[in-house]
C-alpha positions in Angstrom: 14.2 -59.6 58.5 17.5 -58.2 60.3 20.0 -60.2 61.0 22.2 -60.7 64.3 24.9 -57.7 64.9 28.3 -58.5 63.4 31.6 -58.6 66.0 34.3 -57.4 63.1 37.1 -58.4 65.0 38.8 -60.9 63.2 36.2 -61.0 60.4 37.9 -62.0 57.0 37.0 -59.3 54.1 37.8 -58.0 51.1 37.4 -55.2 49.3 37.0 -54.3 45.8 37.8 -50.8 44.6 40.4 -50.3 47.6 42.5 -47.8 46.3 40.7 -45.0 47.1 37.4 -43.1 47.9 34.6 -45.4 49.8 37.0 -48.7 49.6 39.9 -47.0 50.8 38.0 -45.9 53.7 36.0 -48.8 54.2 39.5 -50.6 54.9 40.5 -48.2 57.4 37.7 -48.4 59.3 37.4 -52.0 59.2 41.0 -52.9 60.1 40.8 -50.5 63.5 37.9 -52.7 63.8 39.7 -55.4 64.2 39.2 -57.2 60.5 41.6 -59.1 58.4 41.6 -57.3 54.9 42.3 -58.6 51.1 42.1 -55.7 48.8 41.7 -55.2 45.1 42.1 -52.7 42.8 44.0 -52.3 39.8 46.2 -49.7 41.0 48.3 -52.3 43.2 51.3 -49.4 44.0 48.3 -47.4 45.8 47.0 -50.6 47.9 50.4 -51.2 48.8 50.8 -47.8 50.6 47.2 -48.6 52.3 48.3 -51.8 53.3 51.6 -49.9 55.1 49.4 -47.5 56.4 47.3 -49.8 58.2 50.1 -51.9 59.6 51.8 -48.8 60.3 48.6 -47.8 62.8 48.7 -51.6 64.7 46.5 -53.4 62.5 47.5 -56.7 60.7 48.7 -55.9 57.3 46.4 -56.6 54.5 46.6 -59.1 51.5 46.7 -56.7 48.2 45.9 -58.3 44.8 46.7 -55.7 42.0 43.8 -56.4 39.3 41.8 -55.3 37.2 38.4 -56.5 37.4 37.3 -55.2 33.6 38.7 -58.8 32.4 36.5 -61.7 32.4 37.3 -64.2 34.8 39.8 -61.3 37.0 36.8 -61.3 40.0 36.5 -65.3 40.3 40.2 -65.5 40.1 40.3 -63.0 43.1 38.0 -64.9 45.1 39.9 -68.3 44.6 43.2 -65.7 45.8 41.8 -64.0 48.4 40.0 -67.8 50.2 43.6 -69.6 49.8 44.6 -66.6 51.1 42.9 -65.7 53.9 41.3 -69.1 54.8 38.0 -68.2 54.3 35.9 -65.3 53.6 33.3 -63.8 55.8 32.6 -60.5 54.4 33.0 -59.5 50.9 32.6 -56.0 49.7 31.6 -55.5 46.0 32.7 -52.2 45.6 34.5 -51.5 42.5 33.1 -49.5 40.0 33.8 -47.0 36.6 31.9 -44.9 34.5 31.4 -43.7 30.8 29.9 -40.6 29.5 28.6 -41.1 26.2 25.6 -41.3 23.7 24.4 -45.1 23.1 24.2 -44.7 19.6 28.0 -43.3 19.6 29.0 -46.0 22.6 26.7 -48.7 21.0 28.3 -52.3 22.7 32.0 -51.0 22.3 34.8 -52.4 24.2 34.2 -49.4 26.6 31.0 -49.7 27.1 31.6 -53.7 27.8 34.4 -52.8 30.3 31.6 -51.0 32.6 29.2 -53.7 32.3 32.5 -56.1 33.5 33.4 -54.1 36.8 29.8 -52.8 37.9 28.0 -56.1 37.4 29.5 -59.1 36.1 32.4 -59.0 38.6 30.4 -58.6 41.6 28.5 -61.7 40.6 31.8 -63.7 39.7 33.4 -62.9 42.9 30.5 -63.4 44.8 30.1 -67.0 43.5 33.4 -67.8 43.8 33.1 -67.2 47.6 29.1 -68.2 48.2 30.4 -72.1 48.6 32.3 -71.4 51.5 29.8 -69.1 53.4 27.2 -71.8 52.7 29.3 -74.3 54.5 29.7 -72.5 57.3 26.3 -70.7 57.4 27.7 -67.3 57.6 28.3 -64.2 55.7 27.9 -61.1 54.0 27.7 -60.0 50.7 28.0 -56.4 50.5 27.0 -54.7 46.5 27.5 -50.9 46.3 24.9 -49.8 43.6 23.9 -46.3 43.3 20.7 -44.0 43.3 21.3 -43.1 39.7 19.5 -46.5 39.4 16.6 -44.7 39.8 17.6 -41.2 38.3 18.2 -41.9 34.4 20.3 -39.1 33.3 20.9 -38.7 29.6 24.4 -39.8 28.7 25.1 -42.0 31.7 22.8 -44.9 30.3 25.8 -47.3 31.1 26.1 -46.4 34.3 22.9 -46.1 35.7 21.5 -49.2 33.2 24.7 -51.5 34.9 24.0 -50.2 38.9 20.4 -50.6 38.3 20.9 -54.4 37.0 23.4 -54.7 39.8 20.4 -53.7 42.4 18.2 -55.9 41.0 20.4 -58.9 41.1 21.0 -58.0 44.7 17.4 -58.1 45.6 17.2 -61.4 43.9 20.2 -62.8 45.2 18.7 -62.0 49.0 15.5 -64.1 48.1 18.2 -67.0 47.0 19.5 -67.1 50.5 16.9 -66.9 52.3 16.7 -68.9 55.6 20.0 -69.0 55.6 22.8 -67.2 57.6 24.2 -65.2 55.1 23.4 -61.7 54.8 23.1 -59.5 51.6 23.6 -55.6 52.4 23.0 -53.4 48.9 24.5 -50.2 49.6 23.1 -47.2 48.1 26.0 -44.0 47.9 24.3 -40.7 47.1 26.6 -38.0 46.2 29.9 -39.2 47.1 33.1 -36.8 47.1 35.0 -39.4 44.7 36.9 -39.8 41.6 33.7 -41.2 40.1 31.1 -38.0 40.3 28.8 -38.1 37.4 28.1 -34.9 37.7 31.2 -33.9 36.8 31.4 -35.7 33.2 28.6 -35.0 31.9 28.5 -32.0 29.0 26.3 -29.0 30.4 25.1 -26.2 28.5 25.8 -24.1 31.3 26.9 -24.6 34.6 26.0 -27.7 36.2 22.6 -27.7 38.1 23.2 -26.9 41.9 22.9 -30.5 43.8 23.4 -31.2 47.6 26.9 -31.3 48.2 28.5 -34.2 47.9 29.8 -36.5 51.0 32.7 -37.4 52.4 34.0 -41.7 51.5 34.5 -41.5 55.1 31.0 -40.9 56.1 29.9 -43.9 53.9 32.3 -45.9 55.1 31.2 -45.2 58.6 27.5 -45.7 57.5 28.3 -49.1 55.8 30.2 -50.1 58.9 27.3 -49.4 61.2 25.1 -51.6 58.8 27.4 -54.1 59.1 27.4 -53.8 63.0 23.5 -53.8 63.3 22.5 -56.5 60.6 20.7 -54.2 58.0 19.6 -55.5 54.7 20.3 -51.9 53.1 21.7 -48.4 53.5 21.4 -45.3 51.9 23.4 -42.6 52.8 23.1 -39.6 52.6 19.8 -40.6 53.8 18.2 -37.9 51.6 19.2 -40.0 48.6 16.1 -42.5 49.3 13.3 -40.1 48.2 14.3 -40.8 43.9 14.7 -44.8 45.3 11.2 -45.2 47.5 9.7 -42.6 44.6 10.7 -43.7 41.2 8.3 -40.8 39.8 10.8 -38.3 41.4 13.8 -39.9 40.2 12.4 -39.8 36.1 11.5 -36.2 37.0 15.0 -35.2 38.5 16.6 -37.0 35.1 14.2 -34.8 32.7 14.4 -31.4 34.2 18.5 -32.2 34.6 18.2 -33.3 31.2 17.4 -30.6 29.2 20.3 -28.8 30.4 23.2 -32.1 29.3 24.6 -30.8 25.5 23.7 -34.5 24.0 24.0 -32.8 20.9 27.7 -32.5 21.4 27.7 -35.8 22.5 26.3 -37.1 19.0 28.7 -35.6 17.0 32.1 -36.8 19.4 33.6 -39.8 20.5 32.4 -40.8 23.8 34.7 -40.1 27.0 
């Protein structure tokens, strides 16, 4: 089912993970849109020269909420904030996300590996309930979750990761099946390779040199593909669009993860502290 196009103008949204790479972005393209931005991210000094920057180019200035969304109860606080706030909430972006490199049975259920579970899924769903009342009493919405294709592509040493987007797609799929019939919108976002602070490819231990992968894309390119979804009513976008095949194919994806498998040192990873 699509949904009706989107005007953004005036649309209220926030944005998780605002700071930099796709959220950054994602708020500059949406305030010369016309939108009326909350942002959060933990680095609050780096929103607050974003929010400067957009004022600076004509737009309204954005809210900015410094937090950090690894501690329970930080993402239903924001979405209590950001609705006194902003008076309501029409869009919100459930972008924030962090990583950890590391064997399970060295990681096991540390404080580190909680603090992944905390941003990538159990924030999203916090803030997303905290704002689901209001966009049911006005029969409008979006509820935007950026997941990943590593979902599909279960590299060793990245269990974390991939195990805490992949619940975070499912929960999006079933969240979309809650709302059906009504008029609020749930957009799962699928990055491929994303030139970002946040490259697994880049933490993982390789025996040699890294495996050559497509190369990455720009934050501004996704943010200009998730606008355009956001425009058009689509239920989901993957971008680069290449990144479907391991998605629509699972086989390919467990195939990808066990030929770029044997070349991760995991043996190095057993015998260290995880990153």
């Amino acid at each position: 089912m699509r949904h009706r196009e989107m005007d953004l103008s005036d649309k209220k949204v926030v944005i998780t993970g605002a700071s930099s790479g796709i959220g950054r972005e994602l708020a500059l393209a949406l305030a010369r849109r016309g939108a009326l931005l909350a942002l959060a991210a933990r680095r609050a000094e780096l929103l607050d020269a974003l929010a400067d920057e957009i004022s600076a180019n004509g737009s309204p200035r954005p809210i900015v909420f410094g937090v950090d969304l690894a501690v329970p109860g930080a993402a239903a606080g924001l979405g209590r904030d950001t609705l006194a706030a902003l008076g309501g909430v029409d869009i919100a972006i459930n972008n924030a996300g962090t990583n950890l490199t590391g064997a399970q049975s060295v990681v096991a259920d540390s404080a580190a590996a909680r603090r992944v579970f905390e941003v990538n899924l159990w924030s999203p769903l916090a803030l997303t309930s905290a704002v689901l009342p209001a966009m049911r009493a006005a029969n409008a919405g979006v509820i935007v979750n950026v997941t990943s294709t590593v979902q599909a592509v279960p590299l060793p040493l990245l269990g974390y990761y991939s195990a805490s987007k992949a619940a975070l797609a499912q929960a999006t799929r079933s969240l979309r099946l809650e709302l059906a019939g009504t008029g609020i919108r749930v957009l799962e976002v699928v990055p491929g390779a994303a030139d970002t602070a946040l490259r697994d490819i880049d933490e993982l231990p390789w025996k040699s040199a890294p495996p050559k992968t497509f190369p990455p894309v720009a934050p501004a390119s996704t943010a200009a593909a998730i606008v355009r979804a956001l425009d058009r009513g689509t239920r989901r976008v993957v971008h680069p669009r290449y990144s479907l095949l391991p998605l629509e194919v699972p086989a390919l994806g467990r195939l990808v993860a066990a030929v770029g498998g044997r070349r991760v040192d995991t043996h190095s990873a057993l015998a260290g502290p995880s990153r």
